[in-house]
C-alpha positions in Angstrom: 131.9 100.7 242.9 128.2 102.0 243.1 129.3 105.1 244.9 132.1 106.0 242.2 129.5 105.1 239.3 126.9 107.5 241.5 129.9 110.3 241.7 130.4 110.2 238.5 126.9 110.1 236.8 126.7 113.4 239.0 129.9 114.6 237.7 128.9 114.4 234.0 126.0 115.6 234.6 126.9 118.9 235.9 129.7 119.1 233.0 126.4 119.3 230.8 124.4 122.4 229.7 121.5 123.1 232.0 119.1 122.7 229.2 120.1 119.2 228.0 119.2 117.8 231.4 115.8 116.5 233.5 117.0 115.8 236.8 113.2 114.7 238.3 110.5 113.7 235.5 107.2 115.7 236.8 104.9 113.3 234.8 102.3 111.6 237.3 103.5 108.1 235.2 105.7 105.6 234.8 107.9 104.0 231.8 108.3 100.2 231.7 111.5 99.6 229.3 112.7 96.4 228.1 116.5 96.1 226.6 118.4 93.9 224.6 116.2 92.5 222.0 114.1 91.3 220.1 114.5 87.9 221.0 112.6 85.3 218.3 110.5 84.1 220.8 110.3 86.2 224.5 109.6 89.8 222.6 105.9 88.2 220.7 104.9 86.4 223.9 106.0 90.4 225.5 103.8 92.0 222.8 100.9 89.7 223.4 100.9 90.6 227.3 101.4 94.5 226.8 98.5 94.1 224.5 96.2 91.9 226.3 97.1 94.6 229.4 96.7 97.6 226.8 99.6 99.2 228.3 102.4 101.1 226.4 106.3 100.6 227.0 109.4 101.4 225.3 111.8 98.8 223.7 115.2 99.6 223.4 116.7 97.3 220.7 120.1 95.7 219.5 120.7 96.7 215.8 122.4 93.3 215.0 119.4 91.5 216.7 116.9 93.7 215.2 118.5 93.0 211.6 117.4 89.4 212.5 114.1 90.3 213.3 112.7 93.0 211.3 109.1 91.7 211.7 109.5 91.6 215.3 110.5 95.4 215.0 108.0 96.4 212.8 105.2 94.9 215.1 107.0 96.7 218.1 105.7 99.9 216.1 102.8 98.8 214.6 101.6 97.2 218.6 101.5 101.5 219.4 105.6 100.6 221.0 108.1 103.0 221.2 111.3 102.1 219.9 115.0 103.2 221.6 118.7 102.4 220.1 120.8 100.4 222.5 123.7 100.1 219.8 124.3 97.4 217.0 126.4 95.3 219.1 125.9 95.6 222.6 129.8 95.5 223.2 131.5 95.9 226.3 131.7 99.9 227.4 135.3 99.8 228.0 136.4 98.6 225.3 133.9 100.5 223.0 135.6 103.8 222.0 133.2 106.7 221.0 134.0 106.7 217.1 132.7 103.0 217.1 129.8 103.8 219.7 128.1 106.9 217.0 128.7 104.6 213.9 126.9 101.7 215.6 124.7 103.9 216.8 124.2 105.7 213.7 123.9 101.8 212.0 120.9 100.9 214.2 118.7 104.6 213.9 119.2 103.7 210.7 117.9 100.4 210.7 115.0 101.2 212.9 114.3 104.1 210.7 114.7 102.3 207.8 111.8 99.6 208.9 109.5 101.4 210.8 109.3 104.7 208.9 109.3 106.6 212.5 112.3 108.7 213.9 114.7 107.2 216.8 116.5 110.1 218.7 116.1 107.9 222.4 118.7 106.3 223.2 120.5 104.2 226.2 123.7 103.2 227.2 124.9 98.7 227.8 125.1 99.0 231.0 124.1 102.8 231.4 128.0 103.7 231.0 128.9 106.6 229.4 132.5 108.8 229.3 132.1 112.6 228.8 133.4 112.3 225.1 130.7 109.7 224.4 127.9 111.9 226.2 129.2 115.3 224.2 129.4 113.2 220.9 125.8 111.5 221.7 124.7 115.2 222.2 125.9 116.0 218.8 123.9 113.3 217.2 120.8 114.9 219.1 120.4 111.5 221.0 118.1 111.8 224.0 120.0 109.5 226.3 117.5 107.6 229.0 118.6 105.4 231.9 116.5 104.4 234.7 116.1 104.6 238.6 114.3 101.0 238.7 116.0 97.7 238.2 114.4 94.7 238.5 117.9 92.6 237.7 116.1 90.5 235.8 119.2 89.3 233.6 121.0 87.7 237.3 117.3 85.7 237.5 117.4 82.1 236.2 115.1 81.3 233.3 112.6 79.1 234.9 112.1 80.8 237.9 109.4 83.6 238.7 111.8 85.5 241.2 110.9 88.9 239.8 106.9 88.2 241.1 108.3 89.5 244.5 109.6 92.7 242.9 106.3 93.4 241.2 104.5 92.9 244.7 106.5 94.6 246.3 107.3 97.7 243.9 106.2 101.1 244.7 105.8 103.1 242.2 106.8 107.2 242.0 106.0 109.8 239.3 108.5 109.5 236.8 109.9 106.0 237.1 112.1 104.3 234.8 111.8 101.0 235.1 114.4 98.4 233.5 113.5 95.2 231.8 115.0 93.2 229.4 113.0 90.9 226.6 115.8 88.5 225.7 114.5 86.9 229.1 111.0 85.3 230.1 110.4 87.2 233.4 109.1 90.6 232.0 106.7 88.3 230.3 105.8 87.3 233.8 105.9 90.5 235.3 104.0 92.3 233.0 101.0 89.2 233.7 101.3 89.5 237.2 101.1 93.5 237.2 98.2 93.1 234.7 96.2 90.7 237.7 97.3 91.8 240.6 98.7 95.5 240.0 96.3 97.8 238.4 97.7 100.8 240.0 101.1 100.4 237.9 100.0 99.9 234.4 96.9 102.5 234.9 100.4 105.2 235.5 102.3 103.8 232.5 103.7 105.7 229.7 105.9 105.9 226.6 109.3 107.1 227.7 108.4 110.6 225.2 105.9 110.3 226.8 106.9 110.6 230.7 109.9 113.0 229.7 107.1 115.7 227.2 109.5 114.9 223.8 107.9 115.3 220.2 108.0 111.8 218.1 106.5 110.7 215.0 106.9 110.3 211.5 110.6 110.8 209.7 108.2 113.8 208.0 106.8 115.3 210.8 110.5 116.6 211.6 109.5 116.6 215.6 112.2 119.1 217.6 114.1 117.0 219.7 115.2 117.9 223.2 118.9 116.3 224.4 117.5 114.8 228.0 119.5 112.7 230.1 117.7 111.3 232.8 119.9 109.9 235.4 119.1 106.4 237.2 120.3 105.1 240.7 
């Protein structure tokens, strides 16, 4: 199943026009990513490592979580965060046709837009699945679609456990890494601890994913051009 995903990520990729596409990032840095919140209580206890490490990440959020949560989001901004769309719903890919995937997308731009008074063109895939008529209709809603060539599978890790430490330890990191996270879960709490003491070479490289991939961001005023980038993870 990897090797069809692989195939087909390829496939869809050379369907797309040259320009909307950054097959290697050339930033020196590194993006740490975290999915699928906020969660009430794992995304503060996040925020308060990032900060106490002074590093930067990206946070690609569940509309119908971030509804729940607004003050969460807002201090995901206001903490110097970047905020991505990962849907309203988080539904299943294959059963999520692309007419319900723009509306829930356009649903939780919205929302984020609506609370944090910045732009939210970034956005990523549950599950990093994608059909051609969901990546051509993503294109036309001038989403910049990110995936990632680093998971640390922390969602398969049970909750009291510290089994991603030996990922940290052991990860080496490359110019332009994505790396996946998820903050409805206590380990990138850990992990980002445990890079803070032990790692410096990681969080020294990190970066904002508009950051690592050169896009414009700001406020809903400053109109920044968007490019369409989809960056293509193992």
């Amino acid at each position: 199943m990897s090797l069809i995903r692989q195939i087909a990520k390829r496939t869809l990729t050379a369907l797309l026009p040259r320009d909307a596409i950054v097959a290697r990032v050339t930033s020196e840095g590194i993006a740490l990513t975290f999915d699928d919140g906020p969660h009430p209580e794992f995304t503060p206890r996040l925020l308060d490592s990032l900060n106490t490490a002074g590093t930067t990440a990206t946070f690609f959020v569940v509309g119908e979580r971030a509804a729940r949560h607004r003050e969460i989001l807002q201090r995901i901004a206001d903490d110097g965060h970047e905020i991505g769309n990962h849907t309203w719903s988080h539904s299943e890919p294959r059963e999520t046709s692309a007419r319900k995937l723009i509306d829930e997308v356009r649903r939780t731009r919205d929302l984020i837009e609506d609370v944090t008074n910045r732009e939210c063109h970034l956005f990523r895939p549950p599950k990093g699945e994608l059909t051609l008529r969901k990546l051509l209709a993503l294109r036309r809603e001038q989403q910049t679609i990110v995936l990632w060539n680093q998971d640390t599978k922390d969602y398969r890790m049970p909750e009291a456990s510290d089994e991603i430490v030996p990922w940290c330890r052991g990860y080496q990191p490359a110019s332009g890494d994505i790396v996946l996270m998820h903050d409805n879960h206590p380990h990138a709490i850990t992990a980002v601890e445990f890079l803070n003491n032990e790692r410096s070479d990681v969080l020294s490289r990190c970066q904002s994913v508009s950051q690592l991939l050169n896009l414009s961001s700001g406020d809903r005023t400053a109109s920044p051009k968007i490019r369409r980038t989809l960056c293509t993870g193992s």
